[in-house]
N, C-alpha and C positions, 0 to 999 in steps of 0.2 A: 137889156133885160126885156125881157116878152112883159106883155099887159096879162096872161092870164093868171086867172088864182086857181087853178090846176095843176096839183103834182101828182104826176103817176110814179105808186110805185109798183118798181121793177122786181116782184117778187118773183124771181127765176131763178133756179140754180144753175145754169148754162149761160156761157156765152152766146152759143148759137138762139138760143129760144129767145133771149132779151134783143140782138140785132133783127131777128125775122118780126119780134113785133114793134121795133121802133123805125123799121121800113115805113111803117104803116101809117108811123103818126105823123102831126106838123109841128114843129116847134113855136109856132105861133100861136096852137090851141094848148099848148100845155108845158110846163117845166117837167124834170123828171126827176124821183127820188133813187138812190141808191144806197143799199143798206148794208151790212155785214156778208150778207151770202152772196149776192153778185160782185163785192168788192173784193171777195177773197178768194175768185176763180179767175176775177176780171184786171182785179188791180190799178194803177194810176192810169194807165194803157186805155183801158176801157174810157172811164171819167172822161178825159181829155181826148177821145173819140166824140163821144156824145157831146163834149161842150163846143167840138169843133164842127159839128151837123147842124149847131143854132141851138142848142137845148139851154135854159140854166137849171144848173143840176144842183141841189140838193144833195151833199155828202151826209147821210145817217149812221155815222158809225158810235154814236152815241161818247165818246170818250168820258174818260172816267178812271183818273190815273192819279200819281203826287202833279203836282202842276210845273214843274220844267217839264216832265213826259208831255205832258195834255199841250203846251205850252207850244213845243215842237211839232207837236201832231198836228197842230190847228198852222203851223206855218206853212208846212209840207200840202196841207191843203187848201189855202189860200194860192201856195205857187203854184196848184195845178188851176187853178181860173175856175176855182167854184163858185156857185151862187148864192150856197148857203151851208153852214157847218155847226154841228153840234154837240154837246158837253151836257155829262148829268149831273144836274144841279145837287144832288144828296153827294157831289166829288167835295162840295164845301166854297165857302166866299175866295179863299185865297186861288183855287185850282179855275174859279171862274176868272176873276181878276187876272190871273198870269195869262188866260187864253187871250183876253179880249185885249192885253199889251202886243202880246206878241204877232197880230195882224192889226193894230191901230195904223201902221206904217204904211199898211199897201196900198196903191194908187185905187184899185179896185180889192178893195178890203168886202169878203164876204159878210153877209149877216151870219152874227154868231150868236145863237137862241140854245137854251136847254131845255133839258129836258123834266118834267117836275116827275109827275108821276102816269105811268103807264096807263093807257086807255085798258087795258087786257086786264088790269090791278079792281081790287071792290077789297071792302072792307076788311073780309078774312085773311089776303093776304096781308093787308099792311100790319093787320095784329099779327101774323104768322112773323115777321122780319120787325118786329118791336118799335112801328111810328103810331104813334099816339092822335087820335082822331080820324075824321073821315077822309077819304080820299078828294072830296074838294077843300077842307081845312090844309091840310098835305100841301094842293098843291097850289092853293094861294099863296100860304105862307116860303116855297122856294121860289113861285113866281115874284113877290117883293125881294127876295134875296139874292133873287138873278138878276132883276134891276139897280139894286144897291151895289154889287155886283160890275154895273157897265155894260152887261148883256143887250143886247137888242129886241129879244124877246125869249118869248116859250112855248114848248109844243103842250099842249094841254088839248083834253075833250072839250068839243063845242059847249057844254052844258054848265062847262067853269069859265067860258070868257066873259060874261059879262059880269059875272063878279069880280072875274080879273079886271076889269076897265074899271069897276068902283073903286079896288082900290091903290091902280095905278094910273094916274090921269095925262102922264105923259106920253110920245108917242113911243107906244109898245109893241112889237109886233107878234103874234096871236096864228100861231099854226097849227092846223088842226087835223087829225087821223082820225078813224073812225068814221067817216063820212060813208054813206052807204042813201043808193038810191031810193025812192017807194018801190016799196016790192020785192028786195035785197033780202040777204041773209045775213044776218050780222055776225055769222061765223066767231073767230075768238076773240072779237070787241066787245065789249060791256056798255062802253057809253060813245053812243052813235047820236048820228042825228042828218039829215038831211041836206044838200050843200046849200039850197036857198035860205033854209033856217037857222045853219051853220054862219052864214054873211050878217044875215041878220042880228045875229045872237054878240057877233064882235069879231069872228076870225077872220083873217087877212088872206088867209092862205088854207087849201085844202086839200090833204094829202088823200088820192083814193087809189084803192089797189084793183080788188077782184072785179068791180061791175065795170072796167076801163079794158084790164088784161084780159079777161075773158069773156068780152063782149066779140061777137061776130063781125061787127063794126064797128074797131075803137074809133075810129074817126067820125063817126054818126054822133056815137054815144059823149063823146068828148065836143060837138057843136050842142049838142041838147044841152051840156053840164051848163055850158057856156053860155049858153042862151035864155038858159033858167037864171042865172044870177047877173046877165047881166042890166 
């Protein structure tokens, strides 16, 4: 496993467009996410390309099924040699529990973290889909339940980790999207924050997309990430 807390995601709809920019990078300065659109043009094929270049990859398909489905999904993904795999925590305690049995076996068992509640989410929607309080109440409350759970952690906004550390004092681990540079657009994120003050705040891990893929220089812009938090 690489030392960085960098994960680039691969927002591409094309094969071609995601390998001409992962020519580019090093697997030493960054992990790499893969989410629903590049996985379902790219398929296992792809994954197991990039984990064979040096990458650890981050499978983001969010599962969210009865828990023998979720159960199977998360095996199939552990035998491709991911780095890390995820399930959404509102699937309920049992469908987390069946994920995190069914790769306890493997020699190199992925981090298996859920998902609480979406960075793109604010108030209106949670009242629109009937969850009761604010969207950091939300997502403390499936972050203790992903822990009771067996999970290893959860993707949450930088601006709930550290309440997630009050009150899980165990080692949890804390992945965070919406990361966006000084100067950035926060385009369809809600709750951003910067990756020095994203470390600082408690995240382990920081997922960034647009200021990486659509830098001139990902390789520049990815020694700065890296140089800023380290």
């Amino acid at each position: 496993m690489t030392k960085s807390k960098v994960v680039v995601a691969l927002d591409f709809s094309t094969i071609i467009q995601a390998k001409i920019f992962i020519d580019q990078l090093d697997p030493n300065l960054c992990k790499l996410k893969i989410g629903k659109e590049l996985f379902t043009v790219g398929g296992s094929s792809f994954v197991e390309k990039c984990i064979n270049l040096g990458f650890d990859v981050f499978l983001d398909l969010k599962y969210h099924d009865i828990p023998n489905t979720v159960a199977k999904a998360c095996t199939l993904a552990a035998n491709m040699g991911v780095w890390m795999v995820n399930v959404h925590c509102l699937g309920g305690r049992k469908m987390m529990v069946a994920a995190k049995d069914a790769i306890s076996n493997f020699q190199h068992q992925p981090i298996l973290i859920g998902v609480t509640i979406l960075t793109s989410m604010h108030q209106e929607d949670l009242n629109e889909v009937g969850l009761v309080g604010s969207p950091k109440h939300n997502v403390i409350r499936l972050a203790k339940l992903a822990n009771l759970s067996g999970l290893d952690g959860v993707v949450c906004s930088a601006q709930e980790t550290s309440l997630i550390r009050q009150e899980i004092t165990t080692d949890f681990c804390l992945v965070t999207p919406g990361i966006r540079l000084e100067g950035t657009k926060t385009n369809d994120q809600q709750r951003v924050m910067t990756p020095k003050n994203a470390l600082l705040s408690g995240s382990d891990y920081l997922v960034i997309g647009r200021p990486i893929t659509q830098s001139q220089d990902p390789i520049a812009t990815l020694i700065d990430i890296n140089n800023s938090i380290s």
